[in-house]
MMTF fields as JSON, N, C-alpha, C and O atoms, coordinates in Angstrom:
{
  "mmtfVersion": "1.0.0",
  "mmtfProducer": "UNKNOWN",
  "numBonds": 371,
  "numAtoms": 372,
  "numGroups": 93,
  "numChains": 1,
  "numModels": 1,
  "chainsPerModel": [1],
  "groupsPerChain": [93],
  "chainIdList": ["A"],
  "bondAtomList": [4, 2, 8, 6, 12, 10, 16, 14, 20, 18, 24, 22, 28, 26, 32, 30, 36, 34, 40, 38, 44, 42, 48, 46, 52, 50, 56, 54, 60, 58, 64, 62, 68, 66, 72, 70, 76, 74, 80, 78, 84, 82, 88, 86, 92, 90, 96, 94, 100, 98, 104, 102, 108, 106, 112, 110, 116, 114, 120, 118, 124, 122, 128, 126, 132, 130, 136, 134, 140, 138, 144, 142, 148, 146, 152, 150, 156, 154, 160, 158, 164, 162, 168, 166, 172, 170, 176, 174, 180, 178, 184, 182, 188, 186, 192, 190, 196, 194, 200, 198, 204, 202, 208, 206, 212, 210, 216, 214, 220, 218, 224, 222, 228, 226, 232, 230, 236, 234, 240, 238, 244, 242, 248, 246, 252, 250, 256, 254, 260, 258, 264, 262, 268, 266, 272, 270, 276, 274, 280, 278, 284, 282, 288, 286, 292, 290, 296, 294, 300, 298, 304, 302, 308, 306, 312, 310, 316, 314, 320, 318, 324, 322, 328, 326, 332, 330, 336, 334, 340, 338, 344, 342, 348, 346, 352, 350, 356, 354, 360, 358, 364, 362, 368, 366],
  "bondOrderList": [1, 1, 1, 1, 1, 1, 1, 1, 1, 1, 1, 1, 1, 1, 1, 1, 1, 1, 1, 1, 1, 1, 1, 1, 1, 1, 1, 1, 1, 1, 1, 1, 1, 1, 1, 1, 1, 1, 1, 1, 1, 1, 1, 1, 1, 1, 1, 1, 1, 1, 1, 1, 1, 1, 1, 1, 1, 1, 1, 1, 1, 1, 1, 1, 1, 1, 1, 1, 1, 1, 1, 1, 1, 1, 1, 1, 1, 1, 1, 1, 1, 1, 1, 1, 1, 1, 1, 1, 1, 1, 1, 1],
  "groupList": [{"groupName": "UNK", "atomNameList": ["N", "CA", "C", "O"], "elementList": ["N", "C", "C", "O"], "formalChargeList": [0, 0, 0, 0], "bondAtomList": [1, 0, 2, 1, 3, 2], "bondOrderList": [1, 1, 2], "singleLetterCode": "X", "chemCompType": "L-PEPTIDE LINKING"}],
  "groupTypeList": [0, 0, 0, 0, 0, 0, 0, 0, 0, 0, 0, 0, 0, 0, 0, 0, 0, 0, 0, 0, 0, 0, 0, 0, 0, 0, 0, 0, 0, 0, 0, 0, 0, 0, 0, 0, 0, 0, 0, 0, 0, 0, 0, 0, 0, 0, 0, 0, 0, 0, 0, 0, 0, 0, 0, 0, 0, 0, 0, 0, 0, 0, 0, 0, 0, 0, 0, 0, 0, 0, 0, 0, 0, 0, 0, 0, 0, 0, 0, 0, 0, 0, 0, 0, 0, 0, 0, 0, 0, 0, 0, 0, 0],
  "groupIdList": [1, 2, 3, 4, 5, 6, 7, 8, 9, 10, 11, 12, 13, 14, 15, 16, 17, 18, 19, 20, 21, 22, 23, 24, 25, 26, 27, 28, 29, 30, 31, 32, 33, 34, 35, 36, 37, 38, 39, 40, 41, 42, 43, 44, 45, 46, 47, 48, 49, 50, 51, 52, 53, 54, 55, 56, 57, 58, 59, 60, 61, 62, 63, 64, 65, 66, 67, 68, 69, 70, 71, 72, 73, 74, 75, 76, 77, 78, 79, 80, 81, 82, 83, 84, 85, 86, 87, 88, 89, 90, 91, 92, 93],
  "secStructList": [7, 2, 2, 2, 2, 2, 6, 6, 7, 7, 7, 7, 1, 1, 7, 7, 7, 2, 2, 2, 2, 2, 2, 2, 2, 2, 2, 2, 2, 2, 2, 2, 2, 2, 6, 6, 1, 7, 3, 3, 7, 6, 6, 1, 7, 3, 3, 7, 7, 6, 6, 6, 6, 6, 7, 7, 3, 3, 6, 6, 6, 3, 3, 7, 7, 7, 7, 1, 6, 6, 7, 4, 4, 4, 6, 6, 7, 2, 2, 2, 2, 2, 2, 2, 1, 7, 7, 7, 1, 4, 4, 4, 7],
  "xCoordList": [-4.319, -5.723, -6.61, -7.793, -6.081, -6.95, -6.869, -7.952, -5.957, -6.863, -7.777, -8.788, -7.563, -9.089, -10.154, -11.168, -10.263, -11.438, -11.948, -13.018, -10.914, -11.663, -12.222, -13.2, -11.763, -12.518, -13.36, -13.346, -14.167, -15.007, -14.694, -15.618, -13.61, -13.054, -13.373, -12.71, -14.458, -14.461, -12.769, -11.73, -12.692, -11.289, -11.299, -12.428, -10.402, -10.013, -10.277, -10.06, -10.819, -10.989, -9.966, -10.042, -9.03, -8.017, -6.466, -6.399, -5.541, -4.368, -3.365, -3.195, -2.318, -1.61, -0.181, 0.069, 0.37, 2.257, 2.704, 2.515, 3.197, 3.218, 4.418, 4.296, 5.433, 6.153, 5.877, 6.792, 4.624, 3.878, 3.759, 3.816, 3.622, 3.022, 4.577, 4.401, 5.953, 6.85, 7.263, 7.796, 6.806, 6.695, 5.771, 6.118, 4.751, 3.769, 3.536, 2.673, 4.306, 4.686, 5.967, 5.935, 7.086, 7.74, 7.7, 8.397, 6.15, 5.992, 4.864, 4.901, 3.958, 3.449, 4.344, 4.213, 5.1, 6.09, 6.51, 6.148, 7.278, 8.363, 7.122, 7.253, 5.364, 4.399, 4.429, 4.272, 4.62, 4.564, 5.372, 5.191, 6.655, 7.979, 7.562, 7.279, 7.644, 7.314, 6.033, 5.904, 5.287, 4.29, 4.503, 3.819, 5.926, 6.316, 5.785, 5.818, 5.467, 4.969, 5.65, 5.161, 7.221, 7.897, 9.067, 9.132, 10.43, 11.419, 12.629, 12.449, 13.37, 14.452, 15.646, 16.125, 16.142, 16.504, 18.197, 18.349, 19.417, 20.42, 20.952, 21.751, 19.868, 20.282, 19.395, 19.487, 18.889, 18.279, 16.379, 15.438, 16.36, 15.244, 13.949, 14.431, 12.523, 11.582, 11.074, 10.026, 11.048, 10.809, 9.67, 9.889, 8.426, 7.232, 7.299, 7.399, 7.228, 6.973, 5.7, 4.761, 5.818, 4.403, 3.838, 2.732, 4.812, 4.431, 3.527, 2.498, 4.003, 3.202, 1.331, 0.553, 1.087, -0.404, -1.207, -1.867, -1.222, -2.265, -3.535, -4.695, -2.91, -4.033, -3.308, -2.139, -4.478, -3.809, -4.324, -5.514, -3.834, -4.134, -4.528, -3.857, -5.531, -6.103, -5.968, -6.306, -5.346, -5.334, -4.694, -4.957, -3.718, -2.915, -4.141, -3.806, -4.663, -5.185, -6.856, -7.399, -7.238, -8.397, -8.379, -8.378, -8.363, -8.111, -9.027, -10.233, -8.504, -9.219, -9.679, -10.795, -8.542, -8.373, -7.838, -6.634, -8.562, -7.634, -7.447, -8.493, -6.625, -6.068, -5.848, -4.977, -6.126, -6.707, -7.071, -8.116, -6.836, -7.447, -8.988, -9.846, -9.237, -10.514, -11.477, -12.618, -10.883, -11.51, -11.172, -10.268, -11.853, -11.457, -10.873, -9.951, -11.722, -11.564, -10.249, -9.851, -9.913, -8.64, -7.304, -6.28, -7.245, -6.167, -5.662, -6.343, -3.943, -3.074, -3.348, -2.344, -4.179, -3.89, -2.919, -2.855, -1.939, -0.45, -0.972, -0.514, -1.859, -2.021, -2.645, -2.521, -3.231, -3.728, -2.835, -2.922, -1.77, -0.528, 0.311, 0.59, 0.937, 1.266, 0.583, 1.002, -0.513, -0.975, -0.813, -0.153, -1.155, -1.242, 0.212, 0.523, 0.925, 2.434, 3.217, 3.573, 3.55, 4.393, 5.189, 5.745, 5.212, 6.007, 7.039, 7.671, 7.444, 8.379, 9.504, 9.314, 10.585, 12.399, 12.993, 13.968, 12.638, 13.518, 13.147, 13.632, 12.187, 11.446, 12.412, 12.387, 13.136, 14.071, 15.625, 16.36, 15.97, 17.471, 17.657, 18.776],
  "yCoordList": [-21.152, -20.856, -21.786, -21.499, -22.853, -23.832, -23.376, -23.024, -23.24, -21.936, -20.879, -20.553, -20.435, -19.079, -19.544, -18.868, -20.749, -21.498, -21.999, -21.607, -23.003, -23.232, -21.816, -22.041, -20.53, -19.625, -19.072, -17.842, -19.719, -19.288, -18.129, -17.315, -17.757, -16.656, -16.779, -17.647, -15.998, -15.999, -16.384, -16.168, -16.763, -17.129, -15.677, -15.198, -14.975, -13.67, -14.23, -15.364, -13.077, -13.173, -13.205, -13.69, -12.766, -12.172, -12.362, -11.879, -13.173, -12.72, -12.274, -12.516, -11.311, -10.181, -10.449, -11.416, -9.775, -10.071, -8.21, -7.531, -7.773, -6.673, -6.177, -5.115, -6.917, -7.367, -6.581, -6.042, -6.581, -6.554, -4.779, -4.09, -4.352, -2.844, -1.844, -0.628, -2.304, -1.584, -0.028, 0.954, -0.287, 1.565, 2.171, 3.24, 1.798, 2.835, 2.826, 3.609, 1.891, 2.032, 2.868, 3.284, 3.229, 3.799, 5.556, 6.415, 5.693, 7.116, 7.387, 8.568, 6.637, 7.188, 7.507, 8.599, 6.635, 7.114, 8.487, 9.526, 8.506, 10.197, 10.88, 11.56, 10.861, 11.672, 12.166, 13.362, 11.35, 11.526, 12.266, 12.873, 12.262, 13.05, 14.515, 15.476, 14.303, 15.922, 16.792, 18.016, 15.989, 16.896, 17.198, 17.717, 16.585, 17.266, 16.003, 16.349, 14.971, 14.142, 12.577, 11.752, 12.546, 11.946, 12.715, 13.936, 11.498, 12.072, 11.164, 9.998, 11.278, 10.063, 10.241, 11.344, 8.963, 8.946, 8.373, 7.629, 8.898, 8.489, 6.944, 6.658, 6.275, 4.687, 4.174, 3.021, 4.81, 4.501, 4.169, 4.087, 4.071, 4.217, 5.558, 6.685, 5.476, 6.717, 6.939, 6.305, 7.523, 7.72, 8.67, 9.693, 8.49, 9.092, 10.333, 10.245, 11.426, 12.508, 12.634, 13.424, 12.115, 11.991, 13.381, 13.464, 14.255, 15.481, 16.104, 16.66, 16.003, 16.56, 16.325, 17.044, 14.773, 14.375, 14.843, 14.146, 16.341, 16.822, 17.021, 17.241, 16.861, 17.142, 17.618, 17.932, 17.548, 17.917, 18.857, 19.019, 19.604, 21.237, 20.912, 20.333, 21.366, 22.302, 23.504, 24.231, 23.686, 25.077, 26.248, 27.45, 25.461, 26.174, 26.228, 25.368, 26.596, 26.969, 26.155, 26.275, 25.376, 24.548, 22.987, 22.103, 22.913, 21.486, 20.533, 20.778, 19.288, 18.173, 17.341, 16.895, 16.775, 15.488, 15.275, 15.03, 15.33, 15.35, 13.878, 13.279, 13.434, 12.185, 12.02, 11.243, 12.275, 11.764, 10.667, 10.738, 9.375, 8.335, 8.314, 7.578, 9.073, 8.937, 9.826, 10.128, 10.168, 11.213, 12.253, 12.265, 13.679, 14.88, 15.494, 16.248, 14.886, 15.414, 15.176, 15.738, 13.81, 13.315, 13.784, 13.382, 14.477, 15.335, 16.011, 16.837, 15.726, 16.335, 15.352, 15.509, 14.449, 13.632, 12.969, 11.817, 13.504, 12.888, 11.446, 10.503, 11.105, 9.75, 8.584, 7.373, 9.103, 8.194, 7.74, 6.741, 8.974, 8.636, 7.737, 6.736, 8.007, 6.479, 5.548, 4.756, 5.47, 4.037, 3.669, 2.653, 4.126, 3.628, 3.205, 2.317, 3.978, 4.315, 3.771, 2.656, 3.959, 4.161, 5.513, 6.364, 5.622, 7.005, 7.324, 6.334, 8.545, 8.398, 8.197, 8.183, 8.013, 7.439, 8.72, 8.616, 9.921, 11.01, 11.483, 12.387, 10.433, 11.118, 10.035, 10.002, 9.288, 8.718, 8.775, 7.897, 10.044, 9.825, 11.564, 12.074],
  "zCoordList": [-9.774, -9.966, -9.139, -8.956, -8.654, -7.758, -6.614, -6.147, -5.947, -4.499, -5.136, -4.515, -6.074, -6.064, -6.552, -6.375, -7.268, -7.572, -5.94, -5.472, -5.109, -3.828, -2.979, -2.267, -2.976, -2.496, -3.427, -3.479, -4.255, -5.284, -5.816, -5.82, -6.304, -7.014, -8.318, -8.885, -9.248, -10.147, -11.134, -10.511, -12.161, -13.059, -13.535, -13.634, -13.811, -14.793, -16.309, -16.733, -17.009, -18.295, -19.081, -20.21, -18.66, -19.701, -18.314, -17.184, -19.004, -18.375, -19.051, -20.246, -18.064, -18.877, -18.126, -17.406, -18.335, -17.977, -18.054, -19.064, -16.994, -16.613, -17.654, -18.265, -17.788, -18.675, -20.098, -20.722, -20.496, -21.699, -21.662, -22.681, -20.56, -20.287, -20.088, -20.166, -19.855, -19.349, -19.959, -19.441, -21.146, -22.234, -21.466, -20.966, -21.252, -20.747, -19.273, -18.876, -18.154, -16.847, -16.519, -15.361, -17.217, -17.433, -17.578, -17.037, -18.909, -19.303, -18.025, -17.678, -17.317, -16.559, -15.104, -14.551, -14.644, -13.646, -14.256, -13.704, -15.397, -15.693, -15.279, -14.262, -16.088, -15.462, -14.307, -14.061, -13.552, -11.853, -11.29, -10.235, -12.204, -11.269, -11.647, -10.932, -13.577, -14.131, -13.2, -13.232, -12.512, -11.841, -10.389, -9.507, -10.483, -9.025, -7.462, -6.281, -7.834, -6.774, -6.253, -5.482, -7.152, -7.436, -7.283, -7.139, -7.348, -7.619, -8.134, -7.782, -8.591, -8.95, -8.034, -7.767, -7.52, -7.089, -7.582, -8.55, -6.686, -6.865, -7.893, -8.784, -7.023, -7.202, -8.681, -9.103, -9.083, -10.396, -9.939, -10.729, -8.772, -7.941, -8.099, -8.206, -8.114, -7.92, -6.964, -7.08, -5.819, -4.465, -4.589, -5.239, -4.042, -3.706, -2.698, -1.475, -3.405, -2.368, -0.98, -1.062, -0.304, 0.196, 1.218, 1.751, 1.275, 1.571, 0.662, 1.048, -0.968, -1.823, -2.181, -2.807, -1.34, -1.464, -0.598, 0.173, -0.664, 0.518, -0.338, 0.013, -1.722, -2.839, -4.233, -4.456, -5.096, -6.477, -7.015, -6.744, -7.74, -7.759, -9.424, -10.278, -9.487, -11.853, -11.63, -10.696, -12.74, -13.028, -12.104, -12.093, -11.292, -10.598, -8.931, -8.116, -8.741, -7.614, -6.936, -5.837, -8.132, -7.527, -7.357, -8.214, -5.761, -5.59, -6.147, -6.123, -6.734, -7.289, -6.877, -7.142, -5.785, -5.314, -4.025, -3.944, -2.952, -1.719, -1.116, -0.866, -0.936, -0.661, 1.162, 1.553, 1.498, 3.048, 3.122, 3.768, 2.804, 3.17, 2.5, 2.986, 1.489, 1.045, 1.815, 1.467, 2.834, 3.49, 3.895, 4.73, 3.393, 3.402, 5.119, 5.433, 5.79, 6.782, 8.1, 9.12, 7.159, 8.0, 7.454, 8.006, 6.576, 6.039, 6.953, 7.56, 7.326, 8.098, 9.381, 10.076, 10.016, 10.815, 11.049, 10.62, 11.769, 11.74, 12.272, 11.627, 13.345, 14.066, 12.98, 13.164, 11.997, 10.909, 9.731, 9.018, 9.735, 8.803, 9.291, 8.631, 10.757, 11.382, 10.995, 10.151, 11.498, 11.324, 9.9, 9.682, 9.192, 7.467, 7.002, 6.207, 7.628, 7.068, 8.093, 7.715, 8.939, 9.618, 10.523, 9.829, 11.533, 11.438, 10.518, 10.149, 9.977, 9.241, 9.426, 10.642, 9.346, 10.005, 10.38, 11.125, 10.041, 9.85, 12.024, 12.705, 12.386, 13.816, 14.676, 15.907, 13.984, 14.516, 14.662, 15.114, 14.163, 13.967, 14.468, 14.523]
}
């Protein structure tokens, strides 16, 4: 806490231990898979679909949430997904 006091970092009110949350980090991951944006993996591992974040669908057909970088319009920019990401490995083998 004495480095974030020398960058005048306010102190946190409250400290927590992630530790403390693992029931309900757990049921929100299974959330993630059951909606299709996730997946489990072999190794006991949850691997992020990231094809699936072009957006999130209510009610079957009206988009909610388009995840572009916060911006609608950069959706499907393969050159901005590099950068953020990385190319993906599969453009390598």
């Amino acid at each position: 806490m004495d480095d974030m006091a020398r960058l005048r970092v306010k102190p946190p009110t409250t400290l927590t231990r992630v530790t403390d949350y693992v029931p309900q980090i757990a049921e929100f991951v299974q959330r993630i898979i059951d909606n299709g944006f996730a997946y489990a993996g072999g190794d006991g591992n949850v691997w992020f679909d990231k094809t699936t974040f072009g957006g999130a669908l209510v009610q079957g057909s009206e988009l909610k949430h388009e995840y572009a970088k916060l911006a609608p319009w950069s959706k499907g920019n393969k050159s901005l997904l590099a950068e953020g990401e990385g190319i993906p490995s599969h453009h390598y083998f």
